[in-house]
N, CA, C and O atoms as a GROMACS GRO file, in nm:
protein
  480
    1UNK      N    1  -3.374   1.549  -0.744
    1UNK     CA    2  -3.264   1.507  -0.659
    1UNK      C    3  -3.317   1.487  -0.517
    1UNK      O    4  -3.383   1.578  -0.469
    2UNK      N    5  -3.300   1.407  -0.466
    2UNK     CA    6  -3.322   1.373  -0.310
    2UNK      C    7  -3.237   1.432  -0.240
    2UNK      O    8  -3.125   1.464  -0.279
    3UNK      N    9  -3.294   1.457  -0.105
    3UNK     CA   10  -3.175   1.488   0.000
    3UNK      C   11  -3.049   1.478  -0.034
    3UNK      O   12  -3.011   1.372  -0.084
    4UNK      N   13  -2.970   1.573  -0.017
    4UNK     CA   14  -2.839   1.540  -0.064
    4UNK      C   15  -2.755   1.607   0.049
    4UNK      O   16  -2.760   1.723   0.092
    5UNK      N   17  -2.667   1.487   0.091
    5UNK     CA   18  -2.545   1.542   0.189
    5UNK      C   19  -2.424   1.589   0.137
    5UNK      O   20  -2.357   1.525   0.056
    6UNK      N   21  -2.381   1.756   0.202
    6UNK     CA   22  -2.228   1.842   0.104
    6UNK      C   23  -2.174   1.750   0.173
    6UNK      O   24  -2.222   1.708   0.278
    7UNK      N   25  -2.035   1.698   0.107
    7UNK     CA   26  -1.909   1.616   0.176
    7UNK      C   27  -1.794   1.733   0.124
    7UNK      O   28  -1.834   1.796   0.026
    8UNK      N   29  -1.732   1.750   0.147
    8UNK     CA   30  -1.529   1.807   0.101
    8UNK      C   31  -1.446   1.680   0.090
    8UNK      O   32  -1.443   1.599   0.183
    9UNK      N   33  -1.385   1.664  -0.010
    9UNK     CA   34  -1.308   1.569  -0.074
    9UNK      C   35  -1.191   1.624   0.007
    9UNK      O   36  -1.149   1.738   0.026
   10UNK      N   37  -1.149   1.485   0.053
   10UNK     CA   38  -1.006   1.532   0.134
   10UNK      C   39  -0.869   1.450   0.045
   10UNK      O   40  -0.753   1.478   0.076
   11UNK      N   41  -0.897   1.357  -0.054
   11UNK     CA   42  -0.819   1.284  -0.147
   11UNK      C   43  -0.692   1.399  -0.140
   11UNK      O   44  -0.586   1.374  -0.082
   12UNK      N   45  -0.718   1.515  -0.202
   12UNK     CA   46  -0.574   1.623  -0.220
   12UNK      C   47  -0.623   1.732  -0.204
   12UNK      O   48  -0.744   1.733  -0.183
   13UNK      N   49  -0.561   1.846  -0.206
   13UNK     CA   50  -0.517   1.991  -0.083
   13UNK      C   51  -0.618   2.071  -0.158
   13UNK      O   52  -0.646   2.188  -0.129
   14UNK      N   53  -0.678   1.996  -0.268
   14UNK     CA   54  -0.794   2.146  -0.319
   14UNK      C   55  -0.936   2.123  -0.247
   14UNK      O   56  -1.016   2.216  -0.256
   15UNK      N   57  -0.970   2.023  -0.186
   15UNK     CA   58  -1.073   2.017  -0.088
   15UNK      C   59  -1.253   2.068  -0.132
   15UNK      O   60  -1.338   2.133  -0.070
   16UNK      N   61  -1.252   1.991  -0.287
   16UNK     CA   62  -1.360   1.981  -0.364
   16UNK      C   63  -1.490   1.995  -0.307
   16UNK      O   64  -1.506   1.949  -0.194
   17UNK      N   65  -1.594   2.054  -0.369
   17UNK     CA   66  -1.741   2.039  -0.285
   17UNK      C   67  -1.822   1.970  -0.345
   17UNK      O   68  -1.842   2.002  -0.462
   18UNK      N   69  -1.892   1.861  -0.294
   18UNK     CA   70  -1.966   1.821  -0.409
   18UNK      C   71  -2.111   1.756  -0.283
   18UNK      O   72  -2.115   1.746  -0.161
   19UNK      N   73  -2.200   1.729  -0.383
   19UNK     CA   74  -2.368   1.696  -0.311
   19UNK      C   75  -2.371   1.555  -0.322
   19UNK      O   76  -2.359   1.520  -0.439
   20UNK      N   77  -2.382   1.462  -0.242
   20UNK     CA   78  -2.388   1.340  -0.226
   20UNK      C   79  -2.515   1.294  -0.190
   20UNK      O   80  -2.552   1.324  -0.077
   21UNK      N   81  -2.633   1.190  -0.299
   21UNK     CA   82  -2.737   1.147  -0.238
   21UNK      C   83  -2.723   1.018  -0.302
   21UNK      O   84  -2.630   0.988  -0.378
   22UNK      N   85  -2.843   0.924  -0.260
   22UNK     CA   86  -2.872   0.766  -0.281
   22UNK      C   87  -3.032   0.778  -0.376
   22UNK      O   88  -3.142   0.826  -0.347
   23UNK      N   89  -2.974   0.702  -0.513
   23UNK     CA   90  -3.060   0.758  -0.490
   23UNK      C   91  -3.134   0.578  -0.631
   23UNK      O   92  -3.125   0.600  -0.751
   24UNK      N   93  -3.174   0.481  -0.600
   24UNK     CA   94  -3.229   0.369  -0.653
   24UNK      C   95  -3.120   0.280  -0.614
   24UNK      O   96  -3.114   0.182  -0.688
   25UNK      N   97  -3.016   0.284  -0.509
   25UNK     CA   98  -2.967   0.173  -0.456
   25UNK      C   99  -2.797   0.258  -0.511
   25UNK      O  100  -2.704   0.185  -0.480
   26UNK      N  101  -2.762   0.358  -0.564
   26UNK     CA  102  -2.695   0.391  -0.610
   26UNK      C  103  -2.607   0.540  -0.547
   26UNK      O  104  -2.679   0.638  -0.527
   27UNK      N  105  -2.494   0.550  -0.526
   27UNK     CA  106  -2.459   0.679  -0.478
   27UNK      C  107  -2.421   0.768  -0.613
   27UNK      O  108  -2.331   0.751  -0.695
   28UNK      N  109  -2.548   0.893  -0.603
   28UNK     CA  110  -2.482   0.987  -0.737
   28UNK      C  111  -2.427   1.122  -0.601
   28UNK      O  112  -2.426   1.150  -0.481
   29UNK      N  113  -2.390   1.165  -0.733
   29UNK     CA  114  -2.269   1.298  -0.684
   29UNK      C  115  -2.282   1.425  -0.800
   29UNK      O  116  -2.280   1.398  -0.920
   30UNK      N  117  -2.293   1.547  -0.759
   30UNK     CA  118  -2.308   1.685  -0.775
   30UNK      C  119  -2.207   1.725  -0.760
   30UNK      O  120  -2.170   1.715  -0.643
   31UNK      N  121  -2.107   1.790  -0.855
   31UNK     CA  122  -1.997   1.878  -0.820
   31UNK      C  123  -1.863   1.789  -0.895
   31UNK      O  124  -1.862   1.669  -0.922
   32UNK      N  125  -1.754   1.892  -0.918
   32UNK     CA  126  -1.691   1.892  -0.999
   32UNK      C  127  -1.565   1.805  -0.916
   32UNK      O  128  -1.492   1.863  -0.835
   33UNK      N  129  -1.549   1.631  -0.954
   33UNK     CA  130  -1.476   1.570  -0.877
   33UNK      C  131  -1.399   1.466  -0.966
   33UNK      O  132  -1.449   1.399  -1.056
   34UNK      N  133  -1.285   1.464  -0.930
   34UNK     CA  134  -1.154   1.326  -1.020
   34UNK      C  135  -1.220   1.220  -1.017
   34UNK      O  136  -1.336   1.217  -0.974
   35UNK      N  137  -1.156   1.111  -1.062
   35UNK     CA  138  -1.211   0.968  -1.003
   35UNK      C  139  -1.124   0.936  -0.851
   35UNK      O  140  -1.193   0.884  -0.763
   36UNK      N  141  -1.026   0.956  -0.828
   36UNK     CA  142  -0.975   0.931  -0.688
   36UNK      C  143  -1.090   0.992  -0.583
   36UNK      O  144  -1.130   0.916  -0.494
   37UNK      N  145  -1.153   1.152  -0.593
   37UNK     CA  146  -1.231   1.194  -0.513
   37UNK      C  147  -1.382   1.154  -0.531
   37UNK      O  148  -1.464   1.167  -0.440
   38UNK      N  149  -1.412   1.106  -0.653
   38UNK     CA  150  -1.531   1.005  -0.650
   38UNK      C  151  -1.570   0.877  -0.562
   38UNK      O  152  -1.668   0.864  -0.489
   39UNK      N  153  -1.457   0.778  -0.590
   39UNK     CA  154  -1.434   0.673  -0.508
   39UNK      C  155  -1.439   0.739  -0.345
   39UNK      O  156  -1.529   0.687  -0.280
   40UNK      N  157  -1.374   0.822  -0.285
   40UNK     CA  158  -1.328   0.856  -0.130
   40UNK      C  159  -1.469   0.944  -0.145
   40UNK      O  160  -1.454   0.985  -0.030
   41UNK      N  161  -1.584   1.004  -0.184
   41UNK     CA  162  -1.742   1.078  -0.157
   41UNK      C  163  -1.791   0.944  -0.143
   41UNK      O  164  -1.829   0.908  -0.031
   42UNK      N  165  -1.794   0.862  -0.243
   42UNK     CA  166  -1.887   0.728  -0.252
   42UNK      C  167  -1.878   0.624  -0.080
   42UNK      O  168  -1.968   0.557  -0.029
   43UNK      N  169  -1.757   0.644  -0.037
   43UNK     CA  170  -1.730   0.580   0.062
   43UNK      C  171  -1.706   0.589   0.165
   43UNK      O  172  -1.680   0.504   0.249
   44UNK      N  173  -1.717   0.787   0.175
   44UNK     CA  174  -1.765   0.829   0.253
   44UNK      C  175  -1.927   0.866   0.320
   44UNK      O  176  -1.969   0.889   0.433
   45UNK      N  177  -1.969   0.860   0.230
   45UNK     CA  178  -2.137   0.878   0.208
   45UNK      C  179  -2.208   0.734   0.230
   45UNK      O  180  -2.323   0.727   0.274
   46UNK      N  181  -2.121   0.605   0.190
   46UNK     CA  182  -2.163   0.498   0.198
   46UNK      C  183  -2.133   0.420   0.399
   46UNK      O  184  -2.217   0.369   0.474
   47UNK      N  185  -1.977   0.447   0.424
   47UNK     CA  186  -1.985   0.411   0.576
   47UNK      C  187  -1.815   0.499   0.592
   47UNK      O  188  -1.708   0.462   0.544
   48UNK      N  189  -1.841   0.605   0.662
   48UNK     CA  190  -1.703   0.682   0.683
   48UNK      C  191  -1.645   0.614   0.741
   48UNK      O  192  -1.696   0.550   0.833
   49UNK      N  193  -1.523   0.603   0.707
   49UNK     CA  194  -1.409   0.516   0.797
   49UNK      C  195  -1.245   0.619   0.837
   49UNK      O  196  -1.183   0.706   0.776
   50UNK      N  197  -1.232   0.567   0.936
   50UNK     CA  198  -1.040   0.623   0.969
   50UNK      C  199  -0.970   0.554   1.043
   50UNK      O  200  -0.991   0.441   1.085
   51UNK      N  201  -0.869   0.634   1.063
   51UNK     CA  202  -0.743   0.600   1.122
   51UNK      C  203  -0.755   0.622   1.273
   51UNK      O  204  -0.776   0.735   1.317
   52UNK      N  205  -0.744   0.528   1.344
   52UNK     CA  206  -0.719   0.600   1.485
   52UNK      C  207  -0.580   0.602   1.550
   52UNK      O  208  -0.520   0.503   1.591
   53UNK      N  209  -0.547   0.697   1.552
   53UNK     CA  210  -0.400   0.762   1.661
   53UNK      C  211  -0.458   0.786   1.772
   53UNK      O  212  -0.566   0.836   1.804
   54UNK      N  213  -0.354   0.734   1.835
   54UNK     CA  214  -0.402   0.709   2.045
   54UNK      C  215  -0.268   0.653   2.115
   54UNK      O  216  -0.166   0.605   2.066
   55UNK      N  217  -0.300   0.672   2.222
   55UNK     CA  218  -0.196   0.612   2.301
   55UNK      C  219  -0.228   0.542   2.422
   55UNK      O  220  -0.324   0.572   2.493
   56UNK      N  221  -0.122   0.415   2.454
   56UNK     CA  222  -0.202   0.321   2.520
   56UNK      C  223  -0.098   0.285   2.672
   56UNK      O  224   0.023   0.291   2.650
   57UNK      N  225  -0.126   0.261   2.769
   57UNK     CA  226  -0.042   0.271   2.909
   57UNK      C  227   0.069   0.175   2.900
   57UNK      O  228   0.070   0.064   2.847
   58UNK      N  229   0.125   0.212   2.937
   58UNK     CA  230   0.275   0.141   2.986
   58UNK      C  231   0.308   0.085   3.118
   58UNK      O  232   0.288   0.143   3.225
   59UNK      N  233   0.370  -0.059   3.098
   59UNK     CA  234   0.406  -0.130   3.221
   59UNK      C  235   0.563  -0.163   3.199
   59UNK      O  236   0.623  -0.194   3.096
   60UNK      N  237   0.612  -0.146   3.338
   60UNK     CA  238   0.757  -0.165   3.341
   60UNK      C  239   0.879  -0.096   3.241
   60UNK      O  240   0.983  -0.140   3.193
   61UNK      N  241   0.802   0.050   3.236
   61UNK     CA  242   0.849   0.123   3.143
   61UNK      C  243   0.875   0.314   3.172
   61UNK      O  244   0.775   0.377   3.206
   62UNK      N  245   0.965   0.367   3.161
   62UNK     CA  246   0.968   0.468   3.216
   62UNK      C  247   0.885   0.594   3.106
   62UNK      O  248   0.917   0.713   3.117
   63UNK      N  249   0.796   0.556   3.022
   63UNK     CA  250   0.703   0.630   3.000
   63UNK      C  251   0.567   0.572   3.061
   63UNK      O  252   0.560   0.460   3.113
   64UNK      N  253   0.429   0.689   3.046
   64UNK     CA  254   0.357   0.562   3.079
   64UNK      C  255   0.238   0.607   2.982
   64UNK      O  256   0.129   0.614   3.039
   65UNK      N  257   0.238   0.633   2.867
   65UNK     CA  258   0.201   0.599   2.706
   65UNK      C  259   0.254   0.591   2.625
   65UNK      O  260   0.369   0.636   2.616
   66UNK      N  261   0.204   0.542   2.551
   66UNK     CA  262   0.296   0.456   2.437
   66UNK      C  263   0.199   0.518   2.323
   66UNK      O  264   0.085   0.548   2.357
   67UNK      N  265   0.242   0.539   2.180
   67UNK     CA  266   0.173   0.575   2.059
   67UNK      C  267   0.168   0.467   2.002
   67UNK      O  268   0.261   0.386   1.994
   68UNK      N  269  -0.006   0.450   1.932
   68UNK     CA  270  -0.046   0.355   1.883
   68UNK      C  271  -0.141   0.390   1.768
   68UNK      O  272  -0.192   0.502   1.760
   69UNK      N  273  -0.162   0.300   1.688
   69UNK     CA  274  -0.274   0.353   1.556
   69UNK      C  275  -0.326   0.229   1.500
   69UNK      O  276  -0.297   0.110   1.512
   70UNK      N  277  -0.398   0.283   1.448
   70UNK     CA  278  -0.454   0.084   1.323
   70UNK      C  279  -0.402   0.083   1.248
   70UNK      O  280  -0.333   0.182   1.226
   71UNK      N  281  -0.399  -0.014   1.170
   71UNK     CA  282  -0.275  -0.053   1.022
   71UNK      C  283  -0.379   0.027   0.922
   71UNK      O  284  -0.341   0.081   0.818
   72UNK      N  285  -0.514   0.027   0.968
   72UNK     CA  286  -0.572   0.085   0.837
   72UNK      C  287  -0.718   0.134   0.887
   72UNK      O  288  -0.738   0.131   1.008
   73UNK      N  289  -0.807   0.174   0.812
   73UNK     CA  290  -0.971   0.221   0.824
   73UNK      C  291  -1.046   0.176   0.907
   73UNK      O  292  -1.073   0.061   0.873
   74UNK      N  293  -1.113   0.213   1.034
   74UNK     CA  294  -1.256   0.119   1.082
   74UNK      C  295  -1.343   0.188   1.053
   74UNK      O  296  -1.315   0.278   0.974
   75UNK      N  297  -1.479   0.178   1.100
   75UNK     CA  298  -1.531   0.246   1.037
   75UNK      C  299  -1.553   0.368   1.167
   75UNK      O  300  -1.520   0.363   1.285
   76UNK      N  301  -1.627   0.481   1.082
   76UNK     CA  302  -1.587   0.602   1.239
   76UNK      C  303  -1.720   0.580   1.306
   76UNK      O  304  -1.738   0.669   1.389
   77UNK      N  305  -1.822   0.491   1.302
   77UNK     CA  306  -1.945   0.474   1.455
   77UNK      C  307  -1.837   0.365   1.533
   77UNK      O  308  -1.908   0.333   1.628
   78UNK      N  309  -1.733   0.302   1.549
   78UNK     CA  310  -1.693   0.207   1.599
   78UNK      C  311  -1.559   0.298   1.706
   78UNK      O  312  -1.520   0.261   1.816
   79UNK      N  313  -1.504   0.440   1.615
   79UNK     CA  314  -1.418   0.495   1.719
   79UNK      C  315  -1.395   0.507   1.845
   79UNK      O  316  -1.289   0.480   1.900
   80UNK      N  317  -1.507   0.554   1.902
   80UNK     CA  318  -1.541   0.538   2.036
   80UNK      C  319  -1.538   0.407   2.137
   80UNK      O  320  -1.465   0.407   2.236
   81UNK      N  321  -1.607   0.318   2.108
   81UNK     CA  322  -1.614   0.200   2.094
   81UNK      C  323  -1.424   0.124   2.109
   81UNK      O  324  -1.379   0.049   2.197
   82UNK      N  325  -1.381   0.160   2.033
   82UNK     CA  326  -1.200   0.113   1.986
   82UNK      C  327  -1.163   0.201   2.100
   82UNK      O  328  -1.127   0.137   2.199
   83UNK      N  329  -1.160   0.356   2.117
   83UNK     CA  330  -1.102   0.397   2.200
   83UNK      C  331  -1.158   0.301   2.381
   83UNK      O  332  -1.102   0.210   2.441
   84UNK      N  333  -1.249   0.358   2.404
   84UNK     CA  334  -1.298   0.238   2.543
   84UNK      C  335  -1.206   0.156   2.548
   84UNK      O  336  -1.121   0.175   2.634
   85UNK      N  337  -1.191   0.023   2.444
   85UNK     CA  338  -1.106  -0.118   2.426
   85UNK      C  339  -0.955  -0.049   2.478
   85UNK      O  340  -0.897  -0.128   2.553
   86UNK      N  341  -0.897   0.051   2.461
   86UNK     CA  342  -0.746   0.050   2.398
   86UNK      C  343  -0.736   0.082   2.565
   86UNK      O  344  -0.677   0.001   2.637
   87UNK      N  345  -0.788   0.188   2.615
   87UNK     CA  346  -0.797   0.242   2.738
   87UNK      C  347  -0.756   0.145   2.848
   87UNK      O  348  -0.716   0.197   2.952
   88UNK      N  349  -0.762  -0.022   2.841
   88UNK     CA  350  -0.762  -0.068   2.952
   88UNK      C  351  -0.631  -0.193   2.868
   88UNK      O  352  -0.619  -0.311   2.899
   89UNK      N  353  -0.543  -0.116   2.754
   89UNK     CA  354  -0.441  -0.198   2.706
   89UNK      C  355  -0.342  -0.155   2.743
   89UNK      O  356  -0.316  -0.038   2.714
   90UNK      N  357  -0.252  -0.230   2.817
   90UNK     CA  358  -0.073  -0.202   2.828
   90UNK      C  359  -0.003  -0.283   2.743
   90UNK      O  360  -0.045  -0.380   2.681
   91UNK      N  361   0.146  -0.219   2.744
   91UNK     CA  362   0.230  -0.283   2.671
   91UNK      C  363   0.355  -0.231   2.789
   91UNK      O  364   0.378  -0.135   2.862
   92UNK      N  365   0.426  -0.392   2.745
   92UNK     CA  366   0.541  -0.382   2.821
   92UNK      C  367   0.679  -0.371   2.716
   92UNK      O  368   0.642  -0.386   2.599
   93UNK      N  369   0.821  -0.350   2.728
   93UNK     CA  370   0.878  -0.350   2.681
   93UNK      C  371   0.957  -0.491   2.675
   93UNK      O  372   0.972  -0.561   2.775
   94UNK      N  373   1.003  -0.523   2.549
   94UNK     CA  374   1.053  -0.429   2.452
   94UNK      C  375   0.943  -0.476   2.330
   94UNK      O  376   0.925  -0.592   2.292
   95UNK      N  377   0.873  -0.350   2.279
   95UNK     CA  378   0.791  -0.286   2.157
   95UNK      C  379   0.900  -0.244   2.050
   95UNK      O  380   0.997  -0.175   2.081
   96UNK      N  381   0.878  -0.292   1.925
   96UNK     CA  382   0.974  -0.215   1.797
   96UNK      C  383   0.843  -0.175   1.737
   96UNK      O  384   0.735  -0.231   1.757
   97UNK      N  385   0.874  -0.025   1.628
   97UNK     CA  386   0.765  -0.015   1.590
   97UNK      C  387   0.687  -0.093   1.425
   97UNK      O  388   0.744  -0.113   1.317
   98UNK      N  389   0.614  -0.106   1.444
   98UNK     CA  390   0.543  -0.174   1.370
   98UNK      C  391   0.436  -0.289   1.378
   98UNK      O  392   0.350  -0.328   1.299
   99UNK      N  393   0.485  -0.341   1.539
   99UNK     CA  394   0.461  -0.463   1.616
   99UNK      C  395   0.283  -0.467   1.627
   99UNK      O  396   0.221  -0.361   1.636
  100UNK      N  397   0.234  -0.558   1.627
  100UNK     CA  398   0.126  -0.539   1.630
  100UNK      C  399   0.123  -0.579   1.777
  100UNK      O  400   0.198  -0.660   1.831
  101UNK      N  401   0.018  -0.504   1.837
  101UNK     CA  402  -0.015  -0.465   1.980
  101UNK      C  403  -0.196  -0.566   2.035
  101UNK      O  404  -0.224  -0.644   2.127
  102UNK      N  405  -0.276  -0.506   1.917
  102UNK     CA  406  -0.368  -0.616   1.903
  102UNK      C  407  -0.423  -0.650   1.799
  102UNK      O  408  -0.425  -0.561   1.714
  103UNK      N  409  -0.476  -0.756   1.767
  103UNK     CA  410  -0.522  -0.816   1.627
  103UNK      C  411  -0.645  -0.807   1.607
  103UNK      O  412  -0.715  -0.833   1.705
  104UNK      N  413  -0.704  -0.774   1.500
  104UNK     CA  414  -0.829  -0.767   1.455
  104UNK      C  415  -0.962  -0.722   1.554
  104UNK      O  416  -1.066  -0.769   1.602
  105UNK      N  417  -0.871  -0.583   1.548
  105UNK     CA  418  -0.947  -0.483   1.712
  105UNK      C  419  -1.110  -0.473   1.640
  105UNK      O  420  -1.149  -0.476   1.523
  106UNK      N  421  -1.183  -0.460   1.776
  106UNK     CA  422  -1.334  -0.495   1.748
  106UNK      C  423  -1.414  -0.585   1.629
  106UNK      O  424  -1.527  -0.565   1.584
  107UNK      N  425  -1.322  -0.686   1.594
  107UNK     CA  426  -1.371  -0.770   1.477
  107UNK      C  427  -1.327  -0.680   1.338
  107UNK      O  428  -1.352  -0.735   1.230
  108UNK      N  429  -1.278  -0.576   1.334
  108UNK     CA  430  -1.248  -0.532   1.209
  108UNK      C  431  -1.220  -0.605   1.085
  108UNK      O  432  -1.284  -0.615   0.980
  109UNK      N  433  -1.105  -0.657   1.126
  109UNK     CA  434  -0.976  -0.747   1.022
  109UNK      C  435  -0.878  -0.613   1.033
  109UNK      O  436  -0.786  -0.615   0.952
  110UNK      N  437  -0.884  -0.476   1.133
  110UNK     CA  438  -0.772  -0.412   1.130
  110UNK      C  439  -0.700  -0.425   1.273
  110UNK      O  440  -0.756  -0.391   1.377
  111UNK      N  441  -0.574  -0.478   1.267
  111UNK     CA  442  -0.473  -0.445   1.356
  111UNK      C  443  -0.427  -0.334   1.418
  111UNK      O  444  -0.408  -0.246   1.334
  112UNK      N  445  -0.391  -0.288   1.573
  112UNK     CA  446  -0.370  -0.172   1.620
  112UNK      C  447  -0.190  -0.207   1.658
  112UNK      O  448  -0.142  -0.273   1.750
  113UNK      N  449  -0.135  -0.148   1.569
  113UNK     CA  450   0.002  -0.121   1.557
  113UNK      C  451   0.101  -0.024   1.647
  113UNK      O  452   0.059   0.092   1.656
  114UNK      N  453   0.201  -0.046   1.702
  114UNK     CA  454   0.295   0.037   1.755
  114UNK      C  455   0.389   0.138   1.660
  114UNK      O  456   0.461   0.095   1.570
  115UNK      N  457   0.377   0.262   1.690
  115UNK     CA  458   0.400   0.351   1.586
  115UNK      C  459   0.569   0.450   1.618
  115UNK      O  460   0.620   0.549   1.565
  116UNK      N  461   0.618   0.339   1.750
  116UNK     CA  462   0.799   0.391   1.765
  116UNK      C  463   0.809   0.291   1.827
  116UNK      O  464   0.710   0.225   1.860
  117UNK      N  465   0.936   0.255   1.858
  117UNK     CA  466   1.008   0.122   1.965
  117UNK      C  467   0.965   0.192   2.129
  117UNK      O  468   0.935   0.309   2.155
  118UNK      N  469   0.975   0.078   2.220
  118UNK     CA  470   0.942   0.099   2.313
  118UNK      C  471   1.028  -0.050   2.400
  118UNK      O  472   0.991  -0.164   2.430
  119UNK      N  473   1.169   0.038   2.416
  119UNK     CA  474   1.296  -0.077   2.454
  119UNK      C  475   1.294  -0.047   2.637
  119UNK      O  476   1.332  -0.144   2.703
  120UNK      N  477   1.262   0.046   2.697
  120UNK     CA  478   1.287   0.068   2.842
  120UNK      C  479   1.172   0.095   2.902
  120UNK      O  480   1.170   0.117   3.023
   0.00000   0.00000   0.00000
């Protein structure tokens, strides 16, 4: 077995252990895992990705952040990176939530979404 990185399966609340290596172009896996927590080691081990929750400044508005997130996964070396971008984004009212705020943040293909209305 080659180097092998422990991951914890976060798929559901039993938080599995298993050994993750590469190993002829291939991700194998050590430890006792579903196929849902197979797929989420494989693709974690292959390029971790998430969700980012953040909040972004407000103009002409009597808060002055607003809650915001992506519609879906980037990958997590790019978080940082996304946060910087969001830092110098306002939104004015009126925001409903769901609205997309910006499109296809850092080249993703994921959208950064408004996650409540934002009428005043």
């Amino acid at each position: 077995m080659k180097e092998a990185k422990k991951l914890i399966c976060i798929t559901c609340p039993k938080g599995c252990e298993a050994a993750v290596w590469a190993e002829e172009g291939e991700v194998k896996l050590k430890g006792k895992i579903c196929k849902k927590g197979k797929s989420y080691l494989e693709q974690e081990f292959r390029e971790p990705k998430r969700t980012l929750t953040t909040t972004v400044l407000t103009r002409d508005s009597r808060l002055k952040r607003f809650p915001v997130r992506t519609s879906g996964s980037i990958p997590k070396k790019d978080l940082f990176r996304a946060m910087e971008f969001l830092a110098s984004v306002e939104v004015s009212p009126p925001v409903k939530a769901s609205d997309v705020i910006i499109r296809d943040l850092l080249h993703t293909g994921i959208d950064v979404i408004a996650c409540d209305d934002l009428l005043e």
